[in-house]
C-alpha positions in Angstrom: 4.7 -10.8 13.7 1.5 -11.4 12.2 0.9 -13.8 9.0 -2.1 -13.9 7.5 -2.5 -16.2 4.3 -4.7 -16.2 1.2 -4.6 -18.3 -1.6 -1.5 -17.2 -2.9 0.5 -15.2 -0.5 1.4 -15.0 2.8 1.2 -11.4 3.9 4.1 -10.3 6.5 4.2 -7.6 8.5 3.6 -5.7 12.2 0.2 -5.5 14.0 -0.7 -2.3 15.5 -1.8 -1.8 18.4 -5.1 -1.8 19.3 -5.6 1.6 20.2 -3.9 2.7 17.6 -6.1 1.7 14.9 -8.8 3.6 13.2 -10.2 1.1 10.4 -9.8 -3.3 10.6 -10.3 -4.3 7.0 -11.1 -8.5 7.5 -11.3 -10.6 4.5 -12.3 -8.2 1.6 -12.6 -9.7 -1.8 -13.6 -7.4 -4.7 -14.9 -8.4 -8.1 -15.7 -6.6 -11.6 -17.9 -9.5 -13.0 -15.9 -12.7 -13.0 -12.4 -10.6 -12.2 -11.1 -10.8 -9.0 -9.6 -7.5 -8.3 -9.2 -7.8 -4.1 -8.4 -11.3 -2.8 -9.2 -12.1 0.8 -7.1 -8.7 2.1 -7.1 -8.2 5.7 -5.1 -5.2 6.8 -5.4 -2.5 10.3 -5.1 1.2 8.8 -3.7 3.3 11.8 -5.2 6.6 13.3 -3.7 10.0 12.6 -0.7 8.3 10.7 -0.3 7.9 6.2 -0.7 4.9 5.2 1.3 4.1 1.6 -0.1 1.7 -0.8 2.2 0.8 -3.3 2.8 -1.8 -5.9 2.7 -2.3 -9.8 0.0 -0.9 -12.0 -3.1 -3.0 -11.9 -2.1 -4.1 -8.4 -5.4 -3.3 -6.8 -4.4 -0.1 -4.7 -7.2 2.4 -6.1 -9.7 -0.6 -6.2 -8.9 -1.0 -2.0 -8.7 2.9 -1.6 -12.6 3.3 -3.1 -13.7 0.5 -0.7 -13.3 3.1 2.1 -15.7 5.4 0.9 -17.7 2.8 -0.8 -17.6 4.1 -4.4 -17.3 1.2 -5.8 -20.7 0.9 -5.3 -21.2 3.7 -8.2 -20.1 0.4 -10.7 -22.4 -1.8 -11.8 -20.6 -4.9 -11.9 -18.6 -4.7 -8.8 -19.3 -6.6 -6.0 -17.4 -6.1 -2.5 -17.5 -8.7 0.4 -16.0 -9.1 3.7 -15.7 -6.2 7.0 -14.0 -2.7 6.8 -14.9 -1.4 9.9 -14.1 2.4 10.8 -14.2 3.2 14.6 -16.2 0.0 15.0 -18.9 0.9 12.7 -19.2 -2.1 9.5 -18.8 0.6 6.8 -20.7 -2.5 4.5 -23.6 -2.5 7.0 -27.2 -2.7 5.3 -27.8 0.5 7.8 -25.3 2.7 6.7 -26.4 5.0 3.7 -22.9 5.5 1.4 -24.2 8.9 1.1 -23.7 9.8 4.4 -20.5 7.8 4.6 -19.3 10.0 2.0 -19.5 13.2 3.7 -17.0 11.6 6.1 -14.7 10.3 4.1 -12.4 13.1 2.5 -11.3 12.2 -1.2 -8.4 13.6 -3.6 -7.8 12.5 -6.8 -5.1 12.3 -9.4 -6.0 15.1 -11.3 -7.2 18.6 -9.7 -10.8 18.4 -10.0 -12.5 22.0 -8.8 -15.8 22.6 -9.2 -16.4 25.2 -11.9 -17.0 27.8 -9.1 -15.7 30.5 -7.3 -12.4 29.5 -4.9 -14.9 30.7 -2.0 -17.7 28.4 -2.8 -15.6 25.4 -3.8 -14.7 25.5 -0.5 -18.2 26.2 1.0 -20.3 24.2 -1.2 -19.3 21.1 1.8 -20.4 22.6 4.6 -23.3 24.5 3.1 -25.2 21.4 2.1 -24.1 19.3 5.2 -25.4 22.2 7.4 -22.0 22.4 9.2 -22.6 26.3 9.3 -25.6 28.2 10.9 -24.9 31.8 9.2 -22.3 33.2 6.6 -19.5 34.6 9.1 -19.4 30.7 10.3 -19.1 29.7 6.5 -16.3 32.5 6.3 -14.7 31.3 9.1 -14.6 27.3 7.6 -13.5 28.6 4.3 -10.6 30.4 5.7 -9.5 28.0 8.0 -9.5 25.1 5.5 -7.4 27.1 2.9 -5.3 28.1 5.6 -4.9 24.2 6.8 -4.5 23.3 2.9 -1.8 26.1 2.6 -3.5 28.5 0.4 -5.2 31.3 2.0 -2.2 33.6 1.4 -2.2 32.5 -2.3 -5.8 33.5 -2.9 -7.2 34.8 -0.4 -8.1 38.6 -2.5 -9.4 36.2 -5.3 -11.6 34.3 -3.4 -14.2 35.2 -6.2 -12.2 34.1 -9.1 -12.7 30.6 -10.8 -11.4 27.5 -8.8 -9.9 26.6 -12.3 -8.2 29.6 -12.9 -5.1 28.6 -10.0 -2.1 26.5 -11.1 -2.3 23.1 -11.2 -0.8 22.8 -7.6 -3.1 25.2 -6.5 -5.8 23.6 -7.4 -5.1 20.6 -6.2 -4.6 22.0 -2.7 -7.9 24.1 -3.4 -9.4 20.4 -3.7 -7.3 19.5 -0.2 -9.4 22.1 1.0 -12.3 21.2 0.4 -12.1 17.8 1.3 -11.2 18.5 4.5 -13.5 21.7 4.8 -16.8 19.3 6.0 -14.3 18.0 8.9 -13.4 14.6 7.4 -12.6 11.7 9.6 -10.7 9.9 7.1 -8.5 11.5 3.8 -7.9 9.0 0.9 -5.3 10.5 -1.6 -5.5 8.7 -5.1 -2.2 9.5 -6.9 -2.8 12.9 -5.7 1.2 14.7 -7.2 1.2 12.3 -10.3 -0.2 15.5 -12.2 2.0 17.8 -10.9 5.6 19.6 -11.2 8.6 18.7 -8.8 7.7 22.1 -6.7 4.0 21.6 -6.5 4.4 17.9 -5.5 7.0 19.4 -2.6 4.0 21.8 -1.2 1.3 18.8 -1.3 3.7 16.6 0.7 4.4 19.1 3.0 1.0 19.5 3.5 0.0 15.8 3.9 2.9 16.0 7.0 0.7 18.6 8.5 -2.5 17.4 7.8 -1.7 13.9 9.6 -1.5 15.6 12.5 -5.1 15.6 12.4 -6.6 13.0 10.1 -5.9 9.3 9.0 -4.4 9.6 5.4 -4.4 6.8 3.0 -2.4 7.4 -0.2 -2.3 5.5 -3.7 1.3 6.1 -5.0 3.1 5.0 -7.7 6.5 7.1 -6.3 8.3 4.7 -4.0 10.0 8.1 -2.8 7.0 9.2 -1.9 5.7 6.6 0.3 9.0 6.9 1.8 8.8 10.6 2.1 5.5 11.0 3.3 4.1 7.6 5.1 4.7 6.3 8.4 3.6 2.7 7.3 3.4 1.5 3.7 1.3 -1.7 2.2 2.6 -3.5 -0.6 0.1 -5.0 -3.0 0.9 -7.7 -5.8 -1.7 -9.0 -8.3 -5.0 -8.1 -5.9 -3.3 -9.3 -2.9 -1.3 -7.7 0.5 2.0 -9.1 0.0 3.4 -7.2 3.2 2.5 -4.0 5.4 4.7 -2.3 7.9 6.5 0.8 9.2 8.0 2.1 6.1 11.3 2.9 7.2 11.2 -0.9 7.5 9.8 -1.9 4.0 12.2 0.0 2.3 15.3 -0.8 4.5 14.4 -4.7 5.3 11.2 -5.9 3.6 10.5 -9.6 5.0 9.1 -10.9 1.8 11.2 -11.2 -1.3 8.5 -9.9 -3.6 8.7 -6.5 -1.9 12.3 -7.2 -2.2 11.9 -7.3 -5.6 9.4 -4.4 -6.5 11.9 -1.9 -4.5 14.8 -2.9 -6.2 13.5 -2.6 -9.2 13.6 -6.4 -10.5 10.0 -5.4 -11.6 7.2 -3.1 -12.0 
């Protein structure tokens, strides 16, 4: 059991094991001006495992999930303290260029966002500026392979030449799956990435976050308790900026130990 206490909450849950872990967030506080969005949040993230963040609107999920890939740098006003550290690199280091941090960090959205290209170069444009392909067969091969990992080569692939925007709505966002994950990412954060989307499009995307896991750390914003549950092997429950409790999900769902997450999967509130 692990405890770890803020100024209004005592977080609950199971620590993972140290080989297990792929990023040690310790004592991040995040502020838009004079607003504290984060409060003193120290949580482990596991490797190759989805991690669930859920909790009421305004909790402060999104806000933690653009700590990782540091875009909350790209606001003016916000100011980010404390350690996340990603196989023992300080992601807040002076040294480490956010640009560069960015190329490793995989991001998807709530809505589908392709580029207003070609399905081939959506997918390329990644690699071709990162230099993660020496001629065009290698770019061929990465395009192919990360439709086919997203589960959308068969779908497209004798339209590769046809607008990103022209798929369905599912389709595209698996087209942005694809690209995310066509530049070899070692992380995947997934901001309310089905909340767009129709019952059968949101089945395909979870589907493919089970298979992509077995691969890549996955962090995922959700509003859809069923969804954490269907998708995550641990979930984090946030309240008002802080981590109320984090765990294996079949156990926050089944026997949360803090009576606020009691609360918030019941239904009492949110």
């Amino acid at each position: 059991m692990v405890r770890v206490r803020d100024e209004s909450f005592e977080t609950v849950g199971t620590p993972l094991l140290k080989d297990h872990i792929k990023i040690s967030c310790r004592n991040v506080n995040v502020y838009y001006g004079t607003k504290q969005a984060i409060k003193d949040l120290s949580v482990d993230i596991a490797e190759r495992e989805v991690t669930a963040f859920i909790g009421p609107s305004g909790c402060g999920k999104s806000t933690f999930l653009r700590c990782f890939n540091r875009m909350n740098d790209t606001i003016k006003e916000c100011i980010v303290s404390g350690e996340i550290i990603i196989d023992n690199e300080n992601i807040y280091d002076k040294k480490v260029d956010p640009v560069l941090l960015r190329a490793r960090i995989g991001m998807v959205f709530q809505k589908p966002n392709p580029f207003p290209k070609s399905i081939y170069q959506n997918v390329a444009y990644g690699p071709s500026i990162h230099g993660l392909a020496r001629n065009k067969a290698e770019l061929d091969d990465i395009v192919i392979t990360s439709l086919e990992k997203a589960g959308l080569f068969n779908e497209v692939k004798d339209q590769l030449d046809h607008p990103g925007t022209s798929l369905s709505g599912g389709q595209q966002q698996r087209l942005c799956i694809a690209r995310a994950i066509s530049v070899e990412p070692e992380l995947i954060l997934m901001d309310e990435p089905c909340s767009a989307l129709d019952p059968i499009a949101t089945a395909k995307i979870e589907e493919l976050i089970d298979e992509l896991r077995q691969n890549y750390t996955i962090i995922i914003v959700t509003h859809s308790m069923q969804q954490a549950a269907r998708v995550s092997q641990r979930t984090a429950f946030f309240h008002l900026g802080s981590l109320i409790e984090v765990g294996d999900t079949s156990k926050i769902f089944v026997n949360p130990e803090h009576k606020l997450t009691q609360d918030y999967i019941t239904g009492r509130y949110g």
